[in-house]
N, C-alpha and C positions, 0 to 999 in steps of 0.2 A: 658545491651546490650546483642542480642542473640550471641551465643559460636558457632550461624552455617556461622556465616560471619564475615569478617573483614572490621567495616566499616571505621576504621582511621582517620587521618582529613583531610586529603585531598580528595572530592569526585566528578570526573570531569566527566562528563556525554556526551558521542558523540552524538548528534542528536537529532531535537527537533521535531520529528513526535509524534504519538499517543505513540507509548511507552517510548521515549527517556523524553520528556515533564510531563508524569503522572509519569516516577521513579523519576527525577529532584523534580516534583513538592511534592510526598510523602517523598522523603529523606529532603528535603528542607524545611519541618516543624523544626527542632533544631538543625539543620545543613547548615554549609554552604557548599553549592554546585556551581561549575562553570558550564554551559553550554554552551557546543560549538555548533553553526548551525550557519549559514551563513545567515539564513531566518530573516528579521525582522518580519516577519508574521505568522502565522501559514500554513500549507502548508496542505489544508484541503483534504486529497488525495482524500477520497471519494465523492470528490464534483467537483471531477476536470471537468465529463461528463457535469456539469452546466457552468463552466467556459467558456468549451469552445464553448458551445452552444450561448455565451453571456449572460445569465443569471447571472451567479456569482457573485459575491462581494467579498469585500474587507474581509477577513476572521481575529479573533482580533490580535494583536499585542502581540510579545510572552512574551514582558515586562506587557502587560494587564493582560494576562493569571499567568503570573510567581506572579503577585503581592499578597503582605503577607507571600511570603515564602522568605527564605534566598537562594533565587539564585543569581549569577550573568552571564547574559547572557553574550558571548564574540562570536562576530560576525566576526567567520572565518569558516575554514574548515580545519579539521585535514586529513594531507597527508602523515603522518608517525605515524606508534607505533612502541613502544620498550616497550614490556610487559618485558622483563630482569632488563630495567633503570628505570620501573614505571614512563615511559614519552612521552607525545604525543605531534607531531609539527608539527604547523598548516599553513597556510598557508601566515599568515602575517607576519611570523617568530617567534614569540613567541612558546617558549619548557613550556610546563606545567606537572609538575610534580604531583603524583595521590599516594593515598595507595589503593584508590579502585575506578575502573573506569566501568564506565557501559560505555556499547558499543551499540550502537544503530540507526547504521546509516545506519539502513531499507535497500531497495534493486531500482533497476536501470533497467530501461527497457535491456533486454536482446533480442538482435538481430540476436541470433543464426547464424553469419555469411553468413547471407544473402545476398548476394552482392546488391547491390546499398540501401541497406535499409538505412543506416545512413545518407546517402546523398539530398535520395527523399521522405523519409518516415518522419511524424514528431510524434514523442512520445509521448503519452495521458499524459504522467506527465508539457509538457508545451503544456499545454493547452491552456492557452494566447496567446500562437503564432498561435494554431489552428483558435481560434476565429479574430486575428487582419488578416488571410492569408484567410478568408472569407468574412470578411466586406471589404476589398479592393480587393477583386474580378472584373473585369469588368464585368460581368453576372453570374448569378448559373450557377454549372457545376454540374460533376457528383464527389465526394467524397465514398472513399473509406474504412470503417474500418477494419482492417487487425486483426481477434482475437474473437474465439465466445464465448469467457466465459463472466463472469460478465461485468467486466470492459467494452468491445466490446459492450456486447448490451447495456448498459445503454449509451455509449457512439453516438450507432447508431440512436436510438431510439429518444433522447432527441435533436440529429443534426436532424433528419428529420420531426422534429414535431416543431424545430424552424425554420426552414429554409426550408420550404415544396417548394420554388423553387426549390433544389439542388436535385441531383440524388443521392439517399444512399443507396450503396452497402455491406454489411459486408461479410468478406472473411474467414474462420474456415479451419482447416486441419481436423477437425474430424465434429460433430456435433455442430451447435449450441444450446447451451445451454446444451451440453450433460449429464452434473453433475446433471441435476434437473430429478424431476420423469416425468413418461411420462404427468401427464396431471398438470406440470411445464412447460414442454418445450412446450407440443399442446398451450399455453396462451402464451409464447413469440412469437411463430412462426406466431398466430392472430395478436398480435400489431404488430410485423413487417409487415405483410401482410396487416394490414388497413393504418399504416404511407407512405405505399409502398416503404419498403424498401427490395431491393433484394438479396437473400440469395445463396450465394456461399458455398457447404460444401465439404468437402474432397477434397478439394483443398488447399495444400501445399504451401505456397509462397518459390519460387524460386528465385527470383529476383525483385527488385524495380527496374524501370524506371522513366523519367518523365511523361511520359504518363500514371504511375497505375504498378499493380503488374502483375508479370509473375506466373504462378503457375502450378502446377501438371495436371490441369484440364483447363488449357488454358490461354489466356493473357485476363486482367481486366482491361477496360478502367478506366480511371479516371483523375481529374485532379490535385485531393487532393488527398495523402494516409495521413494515421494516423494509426499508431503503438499502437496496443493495444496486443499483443497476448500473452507477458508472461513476467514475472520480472526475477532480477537474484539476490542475494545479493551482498552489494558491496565487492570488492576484498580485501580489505585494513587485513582485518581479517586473511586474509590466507596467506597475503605478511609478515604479521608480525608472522606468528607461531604459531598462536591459531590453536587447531585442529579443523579442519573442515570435514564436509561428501564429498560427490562424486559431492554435489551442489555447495560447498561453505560456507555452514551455519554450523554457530562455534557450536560445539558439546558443549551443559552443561549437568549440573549435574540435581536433580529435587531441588535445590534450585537458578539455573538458574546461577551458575557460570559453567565458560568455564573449561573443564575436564583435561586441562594440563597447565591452570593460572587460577588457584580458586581465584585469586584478583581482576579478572574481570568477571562483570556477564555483558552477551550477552542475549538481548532482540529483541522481536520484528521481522520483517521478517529476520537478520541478525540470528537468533538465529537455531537451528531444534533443537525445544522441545518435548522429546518423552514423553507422559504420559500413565500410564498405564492404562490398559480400552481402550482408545481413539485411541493411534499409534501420527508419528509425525505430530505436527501441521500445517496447512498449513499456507501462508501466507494470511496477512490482518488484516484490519482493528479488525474484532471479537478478532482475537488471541491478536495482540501485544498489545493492551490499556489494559487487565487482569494481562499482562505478567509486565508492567510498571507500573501498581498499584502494584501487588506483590512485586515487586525489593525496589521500593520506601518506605510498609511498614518494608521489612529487613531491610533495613536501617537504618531506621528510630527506629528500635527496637520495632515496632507493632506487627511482628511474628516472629514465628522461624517455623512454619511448612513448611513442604515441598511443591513448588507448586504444584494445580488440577487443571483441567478446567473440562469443558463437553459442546457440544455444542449444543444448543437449536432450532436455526432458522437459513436460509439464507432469503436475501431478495434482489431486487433487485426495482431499480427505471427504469418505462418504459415510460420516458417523466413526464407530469407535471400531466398528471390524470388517469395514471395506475401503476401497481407494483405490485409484487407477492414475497409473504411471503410463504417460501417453511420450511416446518414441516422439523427435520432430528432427526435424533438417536440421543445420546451422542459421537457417533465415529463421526457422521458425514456425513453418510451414510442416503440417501434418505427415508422419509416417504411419503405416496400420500396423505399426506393432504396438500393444497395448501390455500389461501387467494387470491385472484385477483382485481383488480378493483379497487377502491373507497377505499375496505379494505386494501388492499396492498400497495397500496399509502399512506395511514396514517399510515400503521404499518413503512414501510420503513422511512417516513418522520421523524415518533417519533423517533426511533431507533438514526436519524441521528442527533436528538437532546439531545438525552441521552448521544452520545459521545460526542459533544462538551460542553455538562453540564459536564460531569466527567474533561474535561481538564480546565475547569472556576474554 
């Protein structure tokens, strides 16, 4: 067993996203492990933009996915810790007792106290209500996506290329696409421009109504909003006294336990992993599936080295026959090599098959 963790025998795992599912399923080779999520599915985030376009499907079954290791999935929601009692209690009432708890219960659309967003805005993570509050439309309208980074355009992009009735608007406080290099963003800003969808930038949302967002730069009709502009971690971490940053996200160590209860390691977007070289992680998909293989072989006693990463590529889905695979550093930071088209769409496609290969 390695001497840099404590894995005990009790090993009860919060969350069954990309990283909470890949430490579960690596400690869960000669251990047993209980997993809490609520999901009986897999909750396939990066795929939500197809969902709610109506594309989607039914994504496997986490008992599919868990099968041959020693997990048992327990299908609640944990709404308290007590890192002091080594016990977490869930919402069906059952207290389950841990010697080592991974924590991994990702992060939560964040509304920045926008008035009326909770109300008239609907959040890219239920996407299914996206897609059922379109097909019962009485006519196309105009739709609005609130958020210009990834999430946003793959979300805009793949609504108005299924749904070329409806008006698609995407709304940015800064640039869309701004993280990519310039002739990343010149190739989103084409596909938006041939799907015709209309680009709002440096415009702030103020307020949601029903009629569309209010913003910095003036009122945006619409008759759908969709919330895509930024996440938050969830709170639970910080209600319980893990130390956390100025975001929320539980500060570890570089073996990815929390800095002030080393018996829980914090994973995934719930975690700010700072690596050296790179600075801290953002969230997503790239990071947290690395972070929950890691965790999974500590546990499991497959390493004792301290975690690395480095990052390789972004990508992005721009409907069903474009996409752009943007080159970056190791930090993270922009290179001008770009992939488009045909290429981009297949690098993106495989990519999204690699991750649901690593959680099978």
């Amino acid at each position: 067993m390695s001497s840099t963790t404590s894995t005990g025998k009790r090993i009860v795992v919060l969350g069954a996203g990309y990283a909470g599912l890949t430490a579960a399923k690596g400690a869960g080779r000669h251990r047993t492990v209980t997993l809490v999520a609520p999901e009986e599915r897999l909750l396939h985030r990066i795929r939500q933009h197809e969902t709610a376009a109506g594309r989607g499907r039914d994504w496997p079954a986490i008992g599919e996915l868990a099968r041959g290791r020693r997990i048992q999935h327990h299908r609640a929601r944990a709404v308290e810790l007590d890192p002091a009692g080594h016990e977490v209690v869930l919402d069906d009432g059952t207290t389950l007792g841990y010697d080592t708890l991974v924590y991994a219960l990702g992060s939560r659309t964040a509304w920045h106290g926008v008035p009326g967003a909770v109300e008239h805005a609907h959040p890219v993570e239920r996407a299914a209500e996206v897609r059922r509050l379109i097909r019962e439309a009485d006519r196309p309208g105009t739709l609005a996506v609130v958020g210009g980074g990834a999430t946003g355009i793959e979300l805009a992009t793949e609504l108005a290329e299924a749904h070329p009735g409806w008006r698609v608007r995407i709304v940015a406080a800064g640039q869309v696409g701004g993280i990519y290099s310039p002739k990343g963003r010149a190739h989103v800003r084409r596909v938006l421009d041939r799907l015709g969808v209309a680009v709002h930038e440096n415009a702030t949302v103020t307020e949601v109504t029903p009629d569309g967002p209010r913003t910095t730069a003036g009122p945006i009709e619409a008759d759908l909003t969709v919330w895509a502009a930024s996440m938050e971690p969830h709170p639970l971490a910080a209600e319980a006294g893990l130390a956390v940053d100025e975001r929320g996200r539980a500060l570890v160590d570089d073996h990815l336990r929390s800095v002030s209860h080393p018996d829980v390691h914090v994973v995934g977007d719930a975690a700010a992993v700072t690596v050296p070289g790179v600075g801290t992680l953002r969230m997503g998909c790239a990071t947290a599936l690395p972070q929950g293989q890691y965790v999974g072989k500590l546990l499991d006693g497959r390493t004792s080295k301290p975690f690395s990463f480095r990052y390789v590529v972004q990508c992005l889905s721009l409907g069903r026959r474009d996409g752009l695979l943007q080159l970056v550093h190791p930090d993270d930071s922009m290179k001008p090599t770009v992939f488009t088209g045909t290429a981009g769409r297949l690098a993106k496609a495989g990519i999204v098959t690699v991750v649901l290969g690593a959680l099978k």
